[in-house]
Each structure stands twice: as C-alpha cells, then as structure tokens.
N, C-alpha and C positions, 0 to 999 in steps of 0.2 A: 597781602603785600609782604616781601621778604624784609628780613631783618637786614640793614646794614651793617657789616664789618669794613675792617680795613683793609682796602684792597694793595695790591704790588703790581702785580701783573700788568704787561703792555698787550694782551689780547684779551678780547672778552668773547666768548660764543654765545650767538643767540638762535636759540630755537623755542618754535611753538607747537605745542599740543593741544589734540583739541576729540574732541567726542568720536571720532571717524579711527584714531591711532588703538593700536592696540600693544598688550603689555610685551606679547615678543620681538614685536617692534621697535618698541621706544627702548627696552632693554639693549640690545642690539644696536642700536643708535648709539645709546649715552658709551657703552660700551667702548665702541668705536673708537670714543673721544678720548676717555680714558687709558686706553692704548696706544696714545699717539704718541712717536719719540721725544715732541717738542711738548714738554707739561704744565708749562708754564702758562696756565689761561683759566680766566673765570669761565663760568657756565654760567649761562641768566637762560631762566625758560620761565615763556608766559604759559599757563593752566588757561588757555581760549574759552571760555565757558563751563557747563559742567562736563566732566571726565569719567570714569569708569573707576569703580573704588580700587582696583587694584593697579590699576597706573598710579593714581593720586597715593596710594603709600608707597608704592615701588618710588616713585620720585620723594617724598618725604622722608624717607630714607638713605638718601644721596648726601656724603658729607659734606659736613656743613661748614667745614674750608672753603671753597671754593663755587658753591653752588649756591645761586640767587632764585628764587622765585616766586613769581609775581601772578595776579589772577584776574580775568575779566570776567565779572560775575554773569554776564549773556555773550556769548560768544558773537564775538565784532569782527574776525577775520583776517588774515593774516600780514594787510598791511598795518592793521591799527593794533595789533598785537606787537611787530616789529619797532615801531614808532614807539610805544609803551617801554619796550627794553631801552632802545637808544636814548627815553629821555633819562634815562637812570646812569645810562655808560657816559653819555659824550660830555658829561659836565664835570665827572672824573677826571681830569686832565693826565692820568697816568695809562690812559689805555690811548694806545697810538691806534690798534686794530681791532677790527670789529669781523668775526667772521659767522657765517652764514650756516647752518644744519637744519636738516628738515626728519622730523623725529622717526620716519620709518624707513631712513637710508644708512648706508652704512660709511663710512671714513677708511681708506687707506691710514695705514698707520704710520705713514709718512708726509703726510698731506699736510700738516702742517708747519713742520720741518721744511716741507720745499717751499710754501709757500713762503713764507718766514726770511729763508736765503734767498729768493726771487727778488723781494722787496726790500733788501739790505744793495742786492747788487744794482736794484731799477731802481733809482731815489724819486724819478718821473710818474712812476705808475700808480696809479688812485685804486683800482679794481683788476683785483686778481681771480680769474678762476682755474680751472682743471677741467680734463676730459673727465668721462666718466661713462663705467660700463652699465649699461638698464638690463635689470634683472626683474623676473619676475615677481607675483607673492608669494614662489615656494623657493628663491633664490635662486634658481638657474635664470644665466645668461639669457638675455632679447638681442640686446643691439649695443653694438660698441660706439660711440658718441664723441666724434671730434668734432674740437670747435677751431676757430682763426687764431693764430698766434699773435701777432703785432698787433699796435694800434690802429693801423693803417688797415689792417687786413679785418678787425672788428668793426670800424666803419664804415666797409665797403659791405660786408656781410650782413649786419645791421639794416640796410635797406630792403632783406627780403626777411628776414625771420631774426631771433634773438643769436646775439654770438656770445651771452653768457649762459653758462648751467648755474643757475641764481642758486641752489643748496650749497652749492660748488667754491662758490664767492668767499675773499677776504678784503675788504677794503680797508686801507691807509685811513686816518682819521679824516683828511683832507680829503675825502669823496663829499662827505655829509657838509662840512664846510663850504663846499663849491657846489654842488647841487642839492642838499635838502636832504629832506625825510623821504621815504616811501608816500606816495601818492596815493590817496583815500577816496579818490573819485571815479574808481575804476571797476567794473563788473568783477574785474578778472584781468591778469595781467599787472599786477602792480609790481612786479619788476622788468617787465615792459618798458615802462614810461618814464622806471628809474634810471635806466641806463640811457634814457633819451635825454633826459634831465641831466644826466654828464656829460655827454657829448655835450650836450650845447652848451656847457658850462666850463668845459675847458679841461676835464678829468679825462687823465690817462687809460687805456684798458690794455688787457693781455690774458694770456690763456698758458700756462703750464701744459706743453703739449704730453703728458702722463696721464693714465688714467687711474686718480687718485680718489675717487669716491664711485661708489656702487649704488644706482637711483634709482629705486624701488618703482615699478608698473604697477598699481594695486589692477583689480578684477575689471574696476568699473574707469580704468583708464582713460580706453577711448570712446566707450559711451559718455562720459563729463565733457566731452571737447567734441562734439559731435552738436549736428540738429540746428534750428534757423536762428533762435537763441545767440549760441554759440557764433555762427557764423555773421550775422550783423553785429556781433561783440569786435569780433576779429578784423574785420573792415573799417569800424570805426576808431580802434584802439590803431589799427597798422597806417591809415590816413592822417591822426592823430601825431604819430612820431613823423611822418612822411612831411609833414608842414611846418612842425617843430625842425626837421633837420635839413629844409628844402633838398629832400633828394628826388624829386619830379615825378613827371606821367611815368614813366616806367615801372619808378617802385610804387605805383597806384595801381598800376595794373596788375602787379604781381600782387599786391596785395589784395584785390577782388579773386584772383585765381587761388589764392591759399585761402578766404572765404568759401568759396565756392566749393572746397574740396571737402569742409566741412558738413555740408550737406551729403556726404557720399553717404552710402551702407558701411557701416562698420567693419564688417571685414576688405572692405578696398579702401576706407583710411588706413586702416591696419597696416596693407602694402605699401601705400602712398608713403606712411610715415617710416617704411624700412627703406626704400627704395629712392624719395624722392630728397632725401638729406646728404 
C-alpha cells in the first residue's frame, strides 16, 4: 500500500497495471501524463497482482510528489482495482476530478488541459471523454474513433454500443456521488454498466470532439472479444443496460445482432469493427 502525503491537487489519475502490460508500454503511458500542459494532478496506480520486475521498479521509481501506489496481492481485475484507488481519492475532499488512463495508451498532451476548460465552462457535465486515434502494437494508426458530443446524442447512441472511450474518461466528483463505484459483477464490461448506472442516475455526459488520446490494439485484440463466451457476455451485459434504461425491443434486437457478430471469424470482426462504427 502507498504512503500517504499531503495532497493539493483537484485531479487525481487512476490507472491499473497488471501482468499482461509491458515496460515500453507503461513507460510511454506514464510518460504521456507527465507531459501534459495541465500538471497539476496526482497519479494513483494499482500494481493488479503480480508484475514483471522491471515494470515494478520502472514505477517504484516514479517521484514520490505526486505518485501513489497501491497493490492487490492476486490480481482482482480492473473494476476492483478502480474501486481500490477511488476509495483512497474520494474521501480526499480536495480532489473535484477523477480521471481515467489505461497503462499501455498514450495521452495527447493536451488532454487534460481541454478537459479541465470543458468542465469549467459545462458546470452540468459529470463525465467527460475524447476521441481518440487506435493504433496498433507497433504504433501505427488502425482507426480513428468518434464518439457523440452532447448529452442528448450519448443517450441516444448508448442504446446500441458504449458512447464513452472509458481510458478517455474524466469525471467531476459528482458522477461517483450520483451513481456509485465501478460495478464488480460483471465478466467484462464494467464500464458498460458504469455509464448505465449514470444515466439512470441523473449524471451528465459529453465527448470533447478532438482526438486526445492514442488506444493501443494489442495482438490478441480481437481474439479476447470474440467466440460464444464473449458473445452471451455481450447480450446479457447489453439487455442488462437495455432494462436499466428502458430503451425497448429495438435496442434488444440490436443487441443480439452485436452478439451475434461476435461469433464471426476474426478477420470479418475485424471489418465489422472498421466498418460498422
């Protein structure tokens, strides 16, 4: 568990690493963060079980102004690792914001900065995110990734697939206030269900239409979101918000059709997921 000091800061960033991350990776992450215009923000990262000895010093390494870190001695997964930082941040009462990194993507070096003025100028808005460009694991360019700007347009979009890029994410304190923690009862998808858990809750959304973060495809991309697995995951999680937001037969059926697609051969996911977004 990390040491407490005295924090200042009205932003905290939480990321988790976990056995799968690698050291040019996470470098390159933290990196990122470290290069952002806006500097003024703690780091809290959970160590998800055990690590790779040269990540675990490459981060033990990381000054020890500003950077918190915490460990789950068996790796528990990314909602309960999430939940793990937030119970450390949100009782802080000087941190207004809470924002989102996933350790082998990369940050616009402005992304916080806009974020930041978004939510000075939206005093409404609970949940912020940004486009963002998918790159491969040698960093070249896949697919450029817009999401719905307004509330109104997140809601609508919502009913067939996610309208946040969840690494992308800064929420106001007042998300976690009105909807909760990260939800621990899920295969997969636990920011799925978070963003369901807002809507119904009364939390604003939006999308910074820039593309301020770069979101790594590892190798085994679309074989992990593939196979019958997956796809009865995906129907029960998309049914699940569909009854939570009563948005009807429609988004039921659309929801069996994005199951279903799952099932495909990997290289026609592959098109499906350039093609059908």
């Amino acid at each position: 568990m990390g040491v407490q000091k005295r924090n200042t800061n009205s932003l905290a960033v939480i990321m988790s690493v976990y056995k799968g991350d690698s050291l040019p990776y996470v470098q390159s992450a933290v990196e990122s963060l470290f290069a952002q215009t806006y500097a003024d923000f703690d780091l809290y990262i959970c160590i998800d079980g055990q690590i790779a000895e040269d990540i675990n010093s490459y981060l033990q390494s990381l000054p020890d102004r500003n950077v918190f870190i915490y460990r789950n001695e068996q790796n528990a997964g990314l909602a309960k690792s999430m939940n793990l930082l937030l119970g450390y941040i949100l009782p802080q009462t000087n941190y207004s914001f809470v924002a989102r990194m996933d350790a082998d993507d990369i940050n616009s070096p402005e992304r916080f900065e806009k974020q930041m003025a978004f939510f000075s100028n939206h005093p409404q808005t609970d949940c912020l995110g940004t486009w963002a460009i998918e790159i491969d694991a040698k960093g070249k360019e896949y697919y450029r990734k817009q999401m719905p700007g307004s509330h109104a347009e997140c809601l609508d979009f919502f009913s067939k697939r996610d309208c946040m890029i969840h690494p992308t994410v800064m929420f106001r304190r007042s998300y976690f206030e009105k909807a909760g923690l990260y939800p621990e009862d899920t295969y997969f998808g636990e920011d799925t269900i978070m963003w369901a858990q807002g809507f119904a809750n009364g939390c604003q959304f939006a999308n910074i239409p820039e593309y301020l973060y770069f979101f790594r495809l590892n190798e085994v991309f679309f074989e992990r979101r593939r196979g019958i697995k997956h796809a009865k995951s995906i129907l029960q999680l998309r049914r699940r918000v569909n009854k939570m937001l009563h948005y009807g037969l429609k988004a039921d059926i659309y929801a069996f059709l994005y199951a279903l697609a799952k099932l495909m051969p990997e290289k026609i996911l592959n098109i499906i997921y350039k093609t059908a977004r």
